[in-house]
C-alpha positions as CSV (number, residue, x, y, z in Angstrom):
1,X,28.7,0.2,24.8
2,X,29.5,-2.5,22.0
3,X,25.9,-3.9,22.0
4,X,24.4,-0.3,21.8
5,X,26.9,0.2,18.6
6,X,25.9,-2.7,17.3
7,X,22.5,-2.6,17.7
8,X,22.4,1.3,15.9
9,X,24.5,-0.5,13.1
10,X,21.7,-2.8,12.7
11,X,18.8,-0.4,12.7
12,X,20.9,1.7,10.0
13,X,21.6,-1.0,7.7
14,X,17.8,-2.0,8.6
15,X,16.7,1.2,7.5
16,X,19.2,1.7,4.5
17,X,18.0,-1.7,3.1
18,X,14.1,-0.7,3.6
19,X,15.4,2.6,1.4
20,X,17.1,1.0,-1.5
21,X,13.7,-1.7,-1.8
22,X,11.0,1.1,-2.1
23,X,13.0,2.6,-4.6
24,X,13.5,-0.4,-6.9
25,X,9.8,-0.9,-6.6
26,X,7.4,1.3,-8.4
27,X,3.7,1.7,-8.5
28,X,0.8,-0.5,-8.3
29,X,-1.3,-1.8,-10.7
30,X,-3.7,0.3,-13.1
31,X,-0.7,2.9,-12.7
32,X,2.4,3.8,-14.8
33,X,5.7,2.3,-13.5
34,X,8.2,5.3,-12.7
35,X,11.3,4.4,-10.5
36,X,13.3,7.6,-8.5
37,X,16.0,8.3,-10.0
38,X,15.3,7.4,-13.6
39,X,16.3,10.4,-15.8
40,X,15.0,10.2,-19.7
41,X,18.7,9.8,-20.2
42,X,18.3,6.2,-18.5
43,X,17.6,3.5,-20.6
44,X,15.1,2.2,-18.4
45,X,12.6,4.5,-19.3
46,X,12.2,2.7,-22.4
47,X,11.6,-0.4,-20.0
48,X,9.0,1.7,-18.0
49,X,7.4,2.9,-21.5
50,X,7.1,-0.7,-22.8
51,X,5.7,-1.8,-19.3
52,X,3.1,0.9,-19.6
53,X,2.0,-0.3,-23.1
54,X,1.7,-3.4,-22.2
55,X,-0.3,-3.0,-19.0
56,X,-2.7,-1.0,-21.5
57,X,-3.3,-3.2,-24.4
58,X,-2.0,-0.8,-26.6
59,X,-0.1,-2.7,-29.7
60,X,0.1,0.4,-31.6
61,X,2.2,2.1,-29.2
62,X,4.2,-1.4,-28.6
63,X,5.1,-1.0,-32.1
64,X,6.2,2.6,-32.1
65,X,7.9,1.6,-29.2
66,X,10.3,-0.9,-30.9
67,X,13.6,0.4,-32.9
68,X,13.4,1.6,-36.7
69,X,16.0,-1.5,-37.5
70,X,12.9,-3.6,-36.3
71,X,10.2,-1.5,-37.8
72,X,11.6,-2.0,-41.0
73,X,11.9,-5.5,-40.8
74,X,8.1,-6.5,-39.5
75,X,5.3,-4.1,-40.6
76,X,2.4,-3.3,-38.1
77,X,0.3,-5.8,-39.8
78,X,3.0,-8.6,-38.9
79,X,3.4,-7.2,-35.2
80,X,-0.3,-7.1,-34.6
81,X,-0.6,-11.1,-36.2
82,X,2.2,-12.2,-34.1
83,X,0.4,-10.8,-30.9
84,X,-3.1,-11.9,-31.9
85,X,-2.6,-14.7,-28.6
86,X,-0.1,-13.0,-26.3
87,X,-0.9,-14.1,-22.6
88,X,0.2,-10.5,-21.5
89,X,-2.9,-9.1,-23.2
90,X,-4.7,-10.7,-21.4
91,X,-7.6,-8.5,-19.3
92,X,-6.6,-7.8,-15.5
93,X,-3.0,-8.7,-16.3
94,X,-0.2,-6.3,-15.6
95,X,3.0,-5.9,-15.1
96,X,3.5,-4.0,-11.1
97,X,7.3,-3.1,-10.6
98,X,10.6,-4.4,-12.1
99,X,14.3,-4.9,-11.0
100,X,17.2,-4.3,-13.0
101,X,19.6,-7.1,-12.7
102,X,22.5,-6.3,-15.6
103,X,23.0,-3.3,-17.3
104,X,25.2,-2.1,-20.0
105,X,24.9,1.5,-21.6
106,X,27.3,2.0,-24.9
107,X,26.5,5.7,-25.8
108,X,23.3,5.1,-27.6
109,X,22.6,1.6,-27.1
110,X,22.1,-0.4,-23.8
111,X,21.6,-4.2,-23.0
112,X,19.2,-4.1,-19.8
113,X,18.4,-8.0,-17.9
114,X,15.3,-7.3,-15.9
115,X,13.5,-9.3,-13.5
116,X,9.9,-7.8,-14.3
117,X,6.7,-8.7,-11.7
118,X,3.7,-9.8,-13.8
119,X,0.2,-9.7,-11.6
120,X,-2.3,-11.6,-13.0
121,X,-5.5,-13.4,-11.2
122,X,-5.5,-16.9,-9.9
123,X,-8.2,-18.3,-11.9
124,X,-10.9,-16.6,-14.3
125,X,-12.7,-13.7,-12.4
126,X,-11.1,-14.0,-9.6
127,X,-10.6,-11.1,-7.0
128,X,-7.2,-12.7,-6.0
129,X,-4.1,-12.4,-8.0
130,X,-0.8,-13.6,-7.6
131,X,2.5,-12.4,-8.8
132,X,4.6,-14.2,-11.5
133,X,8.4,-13.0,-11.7
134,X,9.5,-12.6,-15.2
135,X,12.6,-11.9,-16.5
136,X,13.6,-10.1,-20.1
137,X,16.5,-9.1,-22.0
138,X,16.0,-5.5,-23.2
139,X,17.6,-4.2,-26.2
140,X,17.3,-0.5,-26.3
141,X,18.7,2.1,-28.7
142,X,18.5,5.5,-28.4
143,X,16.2,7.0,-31.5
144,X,14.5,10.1,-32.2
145,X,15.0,11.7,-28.4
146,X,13.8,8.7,-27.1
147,X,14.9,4.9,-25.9
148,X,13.1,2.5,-27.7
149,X,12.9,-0.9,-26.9
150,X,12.7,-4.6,-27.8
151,X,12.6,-8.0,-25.8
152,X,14.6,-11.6,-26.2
């Protein structure tokens, strides 16, 4: 009777375990990177959105992306310079899936430590690809209906 208790234990925490994984990995690549349970409330949709503009080249939305302290501070011209040779724009690499590993929420600001998982190919037109972890400090502040988002 022990053993058979034991052994449903096992399967349960098996099964819990297999739960709580698929739902801190999202989506594969070429998608957008939506985890359950993130509300627009959650700070990690700024994450998400930033992840998404990345994975699509698309600097403009980067930018609009980033807080209005930081706007102010580098102009669109100076954003798009100072990611004229960013690796993560790079064709066929994308980011797949993150993990939170800190977070801190103070009303309209929130720290977020992520490990993120960057996909990229083994060599120049490969097929194959391998995954890089990747880890970021967000800084996200709540502006306009919306978290935006920038990286350290």
């Amino acid at each position: 009777m022990a053993k058979y208790f034991l052994h449903t234990i096992c399967v349960f925490i098996c099964i819990l375990v297999l739960v709580n994984t698929s739902g801190c990995m999202s989506s594969l690549p070429g998608s957008s990177i939506n985890k359950p349970g993130v509300t627009s409330s959650d700070p990690e949709t700024g994450i998400q959105e930033w992840m998404d503009a990345v994975n699509h080249k698309d600097i403009t939305r980067l930018y609009a992306l980033a807080p209005d302290e930081i706007r102010q501070q580098v102009s669109y011209e100076q954003f798009v310079q100072a990611n004229e040779n960013n690796v993560l724009f790079s064709p066929a690499w994308e980011f797949t899936n993150y993990t939170v590993l800190n977070k801190t929420i103070n009303q309209s600001t929130s720290s977020i430590m992520a490990m993120l998982v960057l996909q990229k190919p083994v060599s120049e037109n490969s097929t194959r690809y391998e995954s890089i972890p990747v880890y970021y400090t967000f800084i996200l502040v709540y502006e306009d209906d919306q978290w935006k988002v920038w990286t350290s």
